[in-house]
Steps between C-alpha positions, in 0.01 A plus 500: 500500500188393272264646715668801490558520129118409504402791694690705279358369192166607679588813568602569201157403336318685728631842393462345164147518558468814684683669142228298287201636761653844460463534149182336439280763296234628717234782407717810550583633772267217692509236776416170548147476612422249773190275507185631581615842411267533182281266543271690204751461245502343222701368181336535184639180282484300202355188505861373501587689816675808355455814721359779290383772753386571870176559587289515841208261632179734574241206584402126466497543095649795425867586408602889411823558257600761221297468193821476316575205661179288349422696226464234190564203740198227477408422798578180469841562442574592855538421817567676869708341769401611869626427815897553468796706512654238257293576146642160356363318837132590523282482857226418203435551133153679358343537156351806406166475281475838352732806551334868450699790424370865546334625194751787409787267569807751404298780392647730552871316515560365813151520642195264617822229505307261709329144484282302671596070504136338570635126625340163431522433900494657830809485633588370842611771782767384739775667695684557167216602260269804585284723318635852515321775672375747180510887613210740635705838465769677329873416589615772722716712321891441558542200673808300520353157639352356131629156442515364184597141414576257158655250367726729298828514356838721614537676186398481089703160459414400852379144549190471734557428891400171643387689788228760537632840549397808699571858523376814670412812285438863544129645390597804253247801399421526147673814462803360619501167267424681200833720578642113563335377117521830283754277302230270363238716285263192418450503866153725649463433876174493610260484777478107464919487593672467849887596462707299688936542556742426741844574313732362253567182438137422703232416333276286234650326197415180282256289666346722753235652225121484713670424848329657761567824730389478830476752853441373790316157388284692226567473151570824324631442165577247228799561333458674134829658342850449606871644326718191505592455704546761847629744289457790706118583441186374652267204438204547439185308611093490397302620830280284623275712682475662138373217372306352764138559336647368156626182773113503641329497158747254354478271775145499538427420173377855387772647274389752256744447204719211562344314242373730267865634461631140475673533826448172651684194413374163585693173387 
């Protein structure tokens, strides 16, 4: 009779659990991501371990994000966890040294969102951190296999997953997301944006700012403006192949104007 009352007792906590799983605030719309599925992400953090933003691995040194994501951080002030699908259990921890943003950061609104994290330290390539491959042509116009992938949360007044999530989205012409953001005037869509949807209740929110969009293995995008949170309108994202010579420069050491605009930020 006790070992039945104990299985019971059991049971009951199991679909206890299964109700607490259920809920659990996820980016919205997403899925659990397994290990090994991302290896180029990243969590952009504070030295105490808070996630801030997403943001992709593009070499040994290098990490790319959304310039809103670093702007008027010190360098030292940060830090970027690798190597998991857990933010708050890192593969590995890495320091950035300086962090560039693009010279006409915002200008106009919304534009040139992107930053560069120069770290302290190469870090160490395994099966669960890799560099992501950066892209040699256009996205093709329309396609439905983009997957995008954060740490973000379910809604406004969401709390952050513990779990990386993942979702596929839909490639969208400009013509048609400007029909999609005619509500927001302070908003100019330009050649530097990819235009990403899926559907309601699917998409970015808190948390997910500078997480990467990626086809087929290739990173496409960084992601740059967001409604909170899947309100029925696309996300928006910086392309990278837009920015790859500002990337090249940057990287290299041969940036026109980071710092005579003040633009880079070292701790």
């Amino acid at each position: 009779m006790a070992f039945a009352r104990l299985l019971l007792h059991l049971f009951l906590i199991s679909l206890l659990l299964g109700e607490l799983l259920a809920v659990e605030h996820f980016i919205v719309g997403g899925q659990n991501a397994a290990e090994g599925d991302a290896p180029y992400q990243v969590s952009l953090q504070t030295l105490l371990g808070s996630h801030l933003c997403g943001g992709a691995i593009i070499s040994d040194r290098w990490v790319l994000t959304a310039g809103h994501c670093v702007k008027g951080y010190p360098a030292s002030r940060l830090q970027v966890a690798t190597g998991t699908v857990r933010y708050a259990q890192p593969g590995a921890l890495y320091y950035p040294e300086a962090i560039y943003l693009h010279c006409n950061y915002d200008s106009p609104k919304y534009h040139n969102d992107i930053g560069l994290l120069q770290l302290n330290e190469s870090i160490s390539f395994d099966a669960l951190t890799q560099a992501v491959l950066l892209p040699t042509s256009s996205l093709p116009q329309g396609t439905s296999e983009l997957v995008f992938t954060g740490w973000g949360s379910q809604s406004a007044a969401g709390s952050l997953p513990s779990q990386l999530q993942r979702v596929q989205q839909q490639h969208l012409s400009s013509q048609v997301c400007k029909s999609l953001l005619s509500a927001y005037e302070d908003l100019e869509l330009g050649p530097c944006h990819i235009c990403a949807y899926r559907q309601a209740n699917i998409g970015a929110c808190h948390g997910d700012s500078g997480g990467p969009l990626v086809y087929q293995g290739t990173l496409m995008g960084i992601l740059n403006f967001f409604v909170p949170c899947a309100q029925g309108v696309p996300d928006l994202f910086m392309d990278i192949m837009y920015y790859r010579d500002w990337m090249r420069q940057t990287m290299s050491g041969n940036g026109k104007c980071a710092q005579v605009n003040q633009q880079t930020i070292i701790g």
